[in-house]
C-alpha positions as CSV (number, residue, x, y, z in Angstrom):
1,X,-8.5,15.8,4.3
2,X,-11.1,15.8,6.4
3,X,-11.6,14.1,10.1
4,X,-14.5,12.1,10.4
5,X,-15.3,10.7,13.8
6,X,-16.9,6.8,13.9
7,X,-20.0,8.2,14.9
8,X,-20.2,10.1,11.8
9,X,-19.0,6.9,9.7
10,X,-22.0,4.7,11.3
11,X,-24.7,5.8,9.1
12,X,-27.3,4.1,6.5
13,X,-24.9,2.0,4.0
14,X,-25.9,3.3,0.7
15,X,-26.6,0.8,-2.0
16,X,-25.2,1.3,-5.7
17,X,-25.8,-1.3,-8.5
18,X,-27.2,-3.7,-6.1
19,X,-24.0,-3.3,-4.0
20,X,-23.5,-1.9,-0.7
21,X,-20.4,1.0,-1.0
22,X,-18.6,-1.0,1.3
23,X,-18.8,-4.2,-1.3
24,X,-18.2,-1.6,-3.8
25,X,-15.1,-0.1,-1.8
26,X,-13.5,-3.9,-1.4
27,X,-14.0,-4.7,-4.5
28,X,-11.6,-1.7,-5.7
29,X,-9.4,-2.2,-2.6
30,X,-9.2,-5.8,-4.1
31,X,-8.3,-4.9,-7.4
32,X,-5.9,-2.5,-6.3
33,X,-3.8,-5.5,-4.9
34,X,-4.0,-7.7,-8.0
35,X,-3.5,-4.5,-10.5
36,X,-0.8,-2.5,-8.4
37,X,0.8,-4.6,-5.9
38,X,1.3,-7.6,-8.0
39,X,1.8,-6.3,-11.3
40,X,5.1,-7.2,-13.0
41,X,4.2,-4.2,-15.6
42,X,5.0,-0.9,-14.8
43,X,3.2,0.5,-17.1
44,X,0.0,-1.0,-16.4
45,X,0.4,-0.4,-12.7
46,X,0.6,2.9,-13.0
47,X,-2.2,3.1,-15.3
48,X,-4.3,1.3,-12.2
49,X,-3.0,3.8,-9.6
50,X,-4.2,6.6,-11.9
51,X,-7.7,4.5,-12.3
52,X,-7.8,3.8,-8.1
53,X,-6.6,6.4,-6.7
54,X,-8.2,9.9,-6.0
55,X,-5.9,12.8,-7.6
56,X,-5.1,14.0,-4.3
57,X,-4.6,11.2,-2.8
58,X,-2.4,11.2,0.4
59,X,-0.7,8.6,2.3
60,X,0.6,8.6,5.7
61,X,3.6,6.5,5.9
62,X,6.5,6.9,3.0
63,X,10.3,5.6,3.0
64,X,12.7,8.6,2.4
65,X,13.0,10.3,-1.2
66,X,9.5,9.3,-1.7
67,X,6.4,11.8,-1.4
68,X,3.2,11.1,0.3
69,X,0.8,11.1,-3.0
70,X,0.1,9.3,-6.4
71,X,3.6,10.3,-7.5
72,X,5.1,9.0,-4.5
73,X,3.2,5.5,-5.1
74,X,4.3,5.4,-8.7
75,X,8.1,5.8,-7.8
76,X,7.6,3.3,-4.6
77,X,6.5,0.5,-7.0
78,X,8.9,1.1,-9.3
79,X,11.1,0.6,-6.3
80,X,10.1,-2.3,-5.2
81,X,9.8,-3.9,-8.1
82,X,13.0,-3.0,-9.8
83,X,14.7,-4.7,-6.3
84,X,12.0,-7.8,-5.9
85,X,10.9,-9.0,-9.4
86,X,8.9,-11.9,-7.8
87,X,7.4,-9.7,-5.6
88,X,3.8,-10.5,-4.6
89,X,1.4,-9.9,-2.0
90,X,-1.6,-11.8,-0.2
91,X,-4.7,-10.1,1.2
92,X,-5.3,-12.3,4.3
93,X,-8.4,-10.4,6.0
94,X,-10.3,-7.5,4.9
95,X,-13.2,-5.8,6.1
96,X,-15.0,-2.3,5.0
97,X,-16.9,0.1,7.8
98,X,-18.3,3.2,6.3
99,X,-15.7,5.1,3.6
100,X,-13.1,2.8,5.6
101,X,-11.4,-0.6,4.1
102,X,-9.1,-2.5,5.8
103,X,-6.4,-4.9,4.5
104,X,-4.2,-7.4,6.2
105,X,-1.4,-8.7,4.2
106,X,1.5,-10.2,3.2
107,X,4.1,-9.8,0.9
108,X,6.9,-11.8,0.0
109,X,10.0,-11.0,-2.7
110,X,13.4,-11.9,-3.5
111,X,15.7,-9.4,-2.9
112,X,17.7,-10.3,-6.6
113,X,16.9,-6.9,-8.8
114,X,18.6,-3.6,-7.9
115,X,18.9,-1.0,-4.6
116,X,16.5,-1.0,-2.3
117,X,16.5,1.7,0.0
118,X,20.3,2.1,-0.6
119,X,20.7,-1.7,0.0
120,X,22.7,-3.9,-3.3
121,X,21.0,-6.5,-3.8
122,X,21.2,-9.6,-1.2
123,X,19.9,-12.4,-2.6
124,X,17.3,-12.9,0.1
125,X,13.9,-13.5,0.6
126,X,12.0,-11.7,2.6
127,X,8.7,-11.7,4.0
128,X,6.6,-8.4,5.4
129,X,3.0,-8.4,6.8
130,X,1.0,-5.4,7.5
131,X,-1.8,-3.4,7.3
132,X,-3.7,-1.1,5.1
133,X,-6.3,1.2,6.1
134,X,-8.0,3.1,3.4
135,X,-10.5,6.1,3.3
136,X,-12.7,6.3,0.2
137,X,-14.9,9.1,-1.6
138,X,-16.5,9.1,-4.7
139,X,-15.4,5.7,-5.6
140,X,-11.7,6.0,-5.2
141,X,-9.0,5.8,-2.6
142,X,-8.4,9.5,-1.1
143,X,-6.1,8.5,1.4
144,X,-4.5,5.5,2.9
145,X,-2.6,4.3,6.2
146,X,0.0,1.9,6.2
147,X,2.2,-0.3,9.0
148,X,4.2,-3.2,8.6
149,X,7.6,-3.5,10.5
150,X,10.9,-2.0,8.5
151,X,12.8,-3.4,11.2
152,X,12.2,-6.7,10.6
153,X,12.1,-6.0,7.0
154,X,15.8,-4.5,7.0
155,X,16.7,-7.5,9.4
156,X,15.6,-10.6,6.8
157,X,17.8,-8.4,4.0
158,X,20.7,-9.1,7.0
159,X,21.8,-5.8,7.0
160,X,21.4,-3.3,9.3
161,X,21.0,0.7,9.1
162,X,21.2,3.8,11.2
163,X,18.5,4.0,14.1
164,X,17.6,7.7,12.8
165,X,16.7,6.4,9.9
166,X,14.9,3.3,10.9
167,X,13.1,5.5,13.5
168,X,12.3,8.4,11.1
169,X,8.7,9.1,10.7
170,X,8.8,7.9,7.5
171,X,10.1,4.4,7.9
């Protein structure tokens, strides 16, 4: 993965089917959250990350047992969705700079289905903003950044786990 410095970034936007790549780069971004994030079908999620995502794609931040690449997304959504069926999520600001697009969000789910994280199921609702930054080349996502806060995550499921863990660079 390469490091590009903002200066770098800051050149001529480049114009593709009467779209800018930013517009082009949202527009993906966007469909990635109605075709991934709030798919109910597994199937066809996956299909989306395969469509989306670049084949060595990377992301920074992953919960334990779950790798940092397209594999690693597939199994996190089954995840989540196996342990919040009515899971959904919001894009609530977005903006593009360069190969960069930028997502705030929020996600809310019922906590009804199966394990999460080595949780049973609660019963609870919970409710997580956070923020996606995305890199992309050649019309796909190549690598992505995520933060939201586990802590308060883990908190609304009223349980609580080990600091290490919580702490870890993964969560």
């Amino acid at each position: 993965m390469a490091d590009v410095s903002v200066a770098d970034r800051s050149i001529k936007t480049l114009t593709v089917k009467g779209k800018s790549v930013q517009e082009q780069n949202l527009a993906i971004a966007r469909q990635v959250f109605a075709t991934v994030c709030n798919n109910t079908d597994l199937g066809a999620a996956n299909e989306a990350i395969d469509k989306y995502f670049a084949k060595d794609f990377g992301v920074s931040r992953t919960p334990p047992g779950i790798t940092p690449n397209i594999s690693g997304t597939k199994k996190w959504k089954a995840a989540v969705l196996k342990a919040f069926p009515d899971y959904h999520t919001e894009i609530e600001d977005e903006f593009a700079d360069g190969d960069r697009v930028v997502i705030r969000w929020r996600s809310r789910g019922t906590h009804t289905g199966g394990e999460f994280q080595g949780i049973a199921p609660t019963g609870k609702q919970i409710t997580v903003t956070g923020i996606t930054i995305s890199r992309f080349a050649n019309g796909k996502i190549a690598e992505s950044w995520v933060g939201f806060d586990t802590q308060d995550l883990i908190r609304q499921l009223g349980v609580t786990m080990p600091q290490d863990i919580l702490c870890s660079k993964h969560w």
